[in-house]
C-alpha positions as CSV (number, residue, x, y, z in Angstrom):
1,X,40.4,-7.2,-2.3
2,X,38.1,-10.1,-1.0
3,X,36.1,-12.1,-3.3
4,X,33.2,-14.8,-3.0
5,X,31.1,-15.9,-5.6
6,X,28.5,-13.4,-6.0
7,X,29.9,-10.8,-3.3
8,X,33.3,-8.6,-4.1
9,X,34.6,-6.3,-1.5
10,X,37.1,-3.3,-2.2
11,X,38.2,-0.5,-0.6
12,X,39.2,1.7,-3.9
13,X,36.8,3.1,-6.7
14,X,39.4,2.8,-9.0
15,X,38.3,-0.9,-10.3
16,X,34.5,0.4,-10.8
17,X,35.2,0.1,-14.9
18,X,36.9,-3.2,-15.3
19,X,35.5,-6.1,-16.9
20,X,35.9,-8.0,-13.7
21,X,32.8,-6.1,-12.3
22,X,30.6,-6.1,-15.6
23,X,27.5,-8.1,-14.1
24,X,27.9,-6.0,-10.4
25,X,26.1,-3.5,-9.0
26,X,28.5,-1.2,-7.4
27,X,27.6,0.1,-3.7
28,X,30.1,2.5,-1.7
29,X,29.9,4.6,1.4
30,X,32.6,7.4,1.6
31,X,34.4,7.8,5.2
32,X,36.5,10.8,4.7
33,X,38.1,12.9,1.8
34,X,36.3,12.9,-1.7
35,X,36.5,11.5,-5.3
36,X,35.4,13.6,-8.8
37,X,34.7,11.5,-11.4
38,X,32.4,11.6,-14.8
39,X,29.5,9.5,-15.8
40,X,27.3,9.7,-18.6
41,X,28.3,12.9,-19.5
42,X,28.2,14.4,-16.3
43,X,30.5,15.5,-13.4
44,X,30.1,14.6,-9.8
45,X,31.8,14.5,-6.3
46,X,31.4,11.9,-3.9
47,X,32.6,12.9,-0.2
48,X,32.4,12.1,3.2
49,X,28.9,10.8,4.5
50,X,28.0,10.0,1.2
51,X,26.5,6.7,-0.4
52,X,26.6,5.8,-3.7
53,X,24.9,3.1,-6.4
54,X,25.9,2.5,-9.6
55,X,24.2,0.3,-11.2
56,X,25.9,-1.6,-13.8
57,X,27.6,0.0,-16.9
58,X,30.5,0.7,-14.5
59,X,32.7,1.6,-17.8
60,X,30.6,5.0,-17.7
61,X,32.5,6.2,-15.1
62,X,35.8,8.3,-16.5
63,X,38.3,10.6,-15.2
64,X,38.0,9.0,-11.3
65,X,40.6,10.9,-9.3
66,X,40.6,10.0,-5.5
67,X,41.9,12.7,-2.9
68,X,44.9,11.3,-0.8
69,X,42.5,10.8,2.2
70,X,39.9,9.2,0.6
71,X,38.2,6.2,2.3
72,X,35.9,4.3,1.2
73,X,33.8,0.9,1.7
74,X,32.8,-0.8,-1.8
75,X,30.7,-3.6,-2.1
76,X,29.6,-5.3,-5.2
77,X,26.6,-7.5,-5.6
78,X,25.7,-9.5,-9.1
79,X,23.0,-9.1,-10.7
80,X,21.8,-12.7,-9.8
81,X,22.6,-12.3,-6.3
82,X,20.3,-8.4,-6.0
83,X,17.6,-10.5,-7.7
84,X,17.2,-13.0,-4.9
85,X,18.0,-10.7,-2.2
86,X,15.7,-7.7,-3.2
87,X,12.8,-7.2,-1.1
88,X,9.3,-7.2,-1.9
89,X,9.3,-4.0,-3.4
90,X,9.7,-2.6,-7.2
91,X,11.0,0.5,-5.5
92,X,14.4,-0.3,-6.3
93,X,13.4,-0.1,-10.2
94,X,12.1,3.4,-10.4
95,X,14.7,4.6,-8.0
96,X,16.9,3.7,-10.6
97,X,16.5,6.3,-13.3
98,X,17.4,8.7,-10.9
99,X,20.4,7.3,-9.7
100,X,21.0,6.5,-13.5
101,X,21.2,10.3,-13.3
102,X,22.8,11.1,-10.3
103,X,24.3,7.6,-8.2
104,X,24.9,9.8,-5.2
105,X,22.9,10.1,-2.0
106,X,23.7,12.4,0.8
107,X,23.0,11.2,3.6
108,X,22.4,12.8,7.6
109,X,24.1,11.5,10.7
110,X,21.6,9.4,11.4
111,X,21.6,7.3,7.7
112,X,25.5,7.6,8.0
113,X,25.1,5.8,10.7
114,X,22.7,2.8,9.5
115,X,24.4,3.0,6.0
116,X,28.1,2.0,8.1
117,X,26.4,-0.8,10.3
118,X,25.0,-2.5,6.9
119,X,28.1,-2.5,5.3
120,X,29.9,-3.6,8.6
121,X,26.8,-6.4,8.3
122,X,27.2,-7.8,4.6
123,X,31.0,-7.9,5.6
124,X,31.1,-10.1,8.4
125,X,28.9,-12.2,6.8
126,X,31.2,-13.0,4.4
127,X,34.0,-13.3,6.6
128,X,31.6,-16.6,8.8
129,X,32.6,-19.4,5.8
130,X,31.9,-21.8,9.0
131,X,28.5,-20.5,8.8
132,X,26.0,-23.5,8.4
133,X,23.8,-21.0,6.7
134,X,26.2,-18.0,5.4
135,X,24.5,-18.0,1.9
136,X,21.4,-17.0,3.2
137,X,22.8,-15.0,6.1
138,X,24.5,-12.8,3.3
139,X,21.2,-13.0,1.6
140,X,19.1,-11.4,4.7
141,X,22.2,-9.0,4.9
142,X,22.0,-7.5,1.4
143,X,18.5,-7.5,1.6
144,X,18.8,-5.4,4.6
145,X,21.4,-3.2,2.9
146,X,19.4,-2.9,-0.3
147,X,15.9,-2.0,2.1
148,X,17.8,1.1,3.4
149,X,19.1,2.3,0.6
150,X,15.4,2.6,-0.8
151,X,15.0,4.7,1.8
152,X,17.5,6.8,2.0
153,X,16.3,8.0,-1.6
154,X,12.9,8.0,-1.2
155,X,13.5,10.1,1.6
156,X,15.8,12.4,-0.5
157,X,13.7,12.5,-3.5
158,X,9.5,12.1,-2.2
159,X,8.8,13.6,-5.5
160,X,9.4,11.0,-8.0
161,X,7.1,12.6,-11.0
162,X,8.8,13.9,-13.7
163,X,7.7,16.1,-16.2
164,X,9.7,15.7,-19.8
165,X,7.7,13.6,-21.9
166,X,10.3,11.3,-22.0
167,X,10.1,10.4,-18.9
168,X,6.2,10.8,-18.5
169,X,6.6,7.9,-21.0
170,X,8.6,5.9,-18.6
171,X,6.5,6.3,-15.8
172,X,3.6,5.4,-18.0
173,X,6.0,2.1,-19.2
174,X,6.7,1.1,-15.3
175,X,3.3,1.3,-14.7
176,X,2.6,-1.3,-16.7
177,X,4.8,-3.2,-15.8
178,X,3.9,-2.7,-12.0
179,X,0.3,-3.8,-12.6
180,X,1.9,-7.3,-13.7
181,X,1.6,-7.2,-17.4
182,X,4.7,-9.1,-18.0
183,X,3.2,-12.1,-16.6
184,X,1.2,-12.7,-20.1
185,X,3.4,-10.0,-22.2
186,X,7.0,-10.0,-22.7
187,X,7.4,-8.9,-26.3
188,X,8.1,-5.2,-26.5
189,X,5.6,-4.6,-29.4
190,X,2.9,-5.1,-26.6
191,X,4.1,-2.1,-24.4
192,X,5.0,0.4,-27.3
193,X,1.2,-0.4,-29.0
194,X,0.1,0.8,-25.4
195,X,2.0,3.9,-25.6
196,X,1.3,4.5,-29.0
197,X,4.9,4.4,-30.2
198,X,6.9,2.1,-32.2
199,X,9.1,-0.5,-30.2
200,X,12.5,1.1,-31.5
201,X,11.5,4.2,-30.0
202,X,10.2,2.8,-26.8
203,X,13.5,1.0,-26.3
204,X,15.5,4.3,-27.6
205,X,13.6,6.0,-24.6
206,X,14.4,3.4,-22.0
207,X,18.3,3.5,-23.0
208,X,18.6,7.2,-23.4
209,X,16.6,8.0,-19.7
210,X,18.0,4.5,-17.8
211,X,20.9,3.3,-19.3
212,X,18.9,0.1,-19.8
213,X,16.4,-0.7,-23.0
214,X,13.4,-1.8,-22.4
215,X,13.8,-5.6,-22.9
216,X,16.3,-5.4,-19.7
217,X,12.9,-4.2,-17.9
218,X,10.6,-6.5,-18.8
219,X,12.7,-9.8,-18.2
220,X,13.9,-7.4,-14.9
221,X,10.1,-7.1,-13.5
222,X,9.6,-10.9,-14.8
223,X,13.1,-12.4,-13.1
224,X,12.1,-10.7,-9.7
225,X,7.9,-12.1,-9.9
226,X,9.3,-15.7,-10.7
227,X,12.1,-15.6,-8.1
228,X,10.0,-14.8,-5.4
229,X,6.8,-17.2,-5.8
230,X,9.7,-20.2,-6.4
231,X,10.6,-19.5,-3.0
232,X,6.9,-19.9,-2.0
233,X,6.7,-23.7,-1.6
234,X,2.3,-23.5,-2.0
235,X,3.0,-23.1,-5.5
236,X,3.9,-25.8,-7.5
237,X,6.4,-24.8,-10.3
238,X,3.2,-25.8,-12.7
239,X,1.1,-23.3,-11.0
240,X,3.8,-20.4,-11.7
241,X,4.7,-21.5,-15.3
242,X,1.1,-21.2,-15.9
243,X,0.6,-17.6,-14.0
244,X,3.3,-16.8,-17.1
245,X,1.5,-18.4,-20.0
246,X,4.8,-20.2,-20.7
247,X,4.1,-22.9,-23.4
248,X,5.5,-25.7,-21.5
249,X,7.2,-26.4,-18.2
250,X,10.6,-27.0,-20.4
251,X,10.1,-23.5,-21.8
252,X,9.6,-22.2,-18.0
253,X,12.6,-23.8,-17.3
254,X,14.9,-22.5,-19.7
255,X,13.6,-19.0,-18.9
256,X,14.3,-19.6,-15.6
257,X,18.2,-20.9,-15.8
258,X,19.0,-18.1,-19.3
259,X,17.6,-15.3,-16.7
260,X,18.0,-16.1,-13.3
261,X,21.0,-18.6,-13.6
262,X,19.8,-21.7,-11.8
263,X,17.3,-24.0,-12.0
264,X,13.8,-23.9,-10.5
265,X,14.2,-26.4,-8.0
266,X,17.2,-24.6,-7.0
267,X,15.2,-22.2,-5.2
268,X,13.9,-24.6,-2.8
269,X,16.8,-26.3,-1.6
């Protein structure tokens, strides 16, 4: 196993629940044979030609049993690290309470295909530590990784409406959280007064349907916003503060190391 700060590669699902890989999102590409395992309740089987993501909450995963020619490319990304390499797209977010529910994605010849050359990417990446620019070489590679991936499930699953009013509620949470309400509202109360229930409930929901509650959504959509306009030098870190009715700049600050784990001025260096 190969590790560098924010990147860990394996070549075994075996490790998915340790500790170790808490903060990591787990992505894997199956070459041959197959592996059973249950989540959440659930059984699956991951096989040849597919792809997997499991989002955090690794320690979900039980009764993993690998086939004696099973192959299979794992990579794992922190949290921090997805958040400055996502693209500009909330995609990801939505396409996450379906892969809450099922992390598997077959995919064709053709995705096979791009699915290996990405991972082949990220790894060499991480193998150039003579790079004069391998942090944001790794960046553009996991970006490109993460990119396809959105497609591969939008492509598997064009219809993302779903009609249990649980999840009608959800969809109805995203979507205001999509129009940019987090920028002046953060507190929970806010978005359960909009869908008329009580902020337990809401964040009930949220667990129950994403494995997440709804705080982790809110400072998720907010994380990503700020992230991306700090790497927008026209805006001065005053300007963006303000766009997020923070009190002060001290406040912004703090928000910014506690959620993102660096400074502002980090993001322009």
């Amino acid at each position: 196993m190969e590790t560098v700060q924010h990147i860990i590669i394996d070549n075994t699902l075996k490790r998915i629940g340790d500790d170790t890989f808490a903060d990591y999102l787990c992505h894997a590409y199956c070459h041959s044979g197959h592996c059973t395992f249950e989540r959440n309740g659930q059984e699956f089987r991951f096989e040849a030609g597919d792809c997997m993501i499991i989002a955090r909450r690794g320690d979900l995963v039980k009764n993993l049993e690998e086939s004696d020619d099973f192959k299979v490319d794992v990579i794992y990304v922190t949290q921090q690290f997805i958040e400055i390499s996502t693209p500009q797209s909330n995609y990801g977010m939505r396409g996450h309470l379906s892969l809450f529910q099922n992390p598997i994605m077959k995919l064709t010849p053709e995705q096979q295909e791009v699915c290996r050359s990405n991972f082949d990417a990220v790894k060499r990446r991480l193998a150039q530590t003579n790079h004069r620019f391998r942090h944001d070489a790794l960046m553009n590679a996991v970006e490109c990784m993460i990119i396809d991936f959105f497609d591969f499930h939008a492509q598997l699953f064009p219809a993302d409406k779903i009609s249990s009013q649980q999840h009608q509620m959800m969809e109805e949470f995203f979507g205001l959280l999509e129009r940019g309400d987090y920028r002046q509202n953060r507190d929970i109360g806010y978005y359960a007064d909009k869908l008329c229930v009580t902020p337990k409930y809401l964040s009930e929901v949220c667990k129950k349907v994403s494995g997440l509650p709804a705080a982790f959504w809110i400072t998720r959509y907010t994380s990503l916003d700020i992230s991306r306009l700090l790497r927008d030098r026209s805006l001065s870190f005053t300007d963006i503060s303000d766009m997020f009715g923070f009190s002060s700049a001290s406040h912004f600050t703090r928000y910014v190391q506690t959620n993102l784990g660096a400074k502002p001025s980090d993001f322009r260096e």
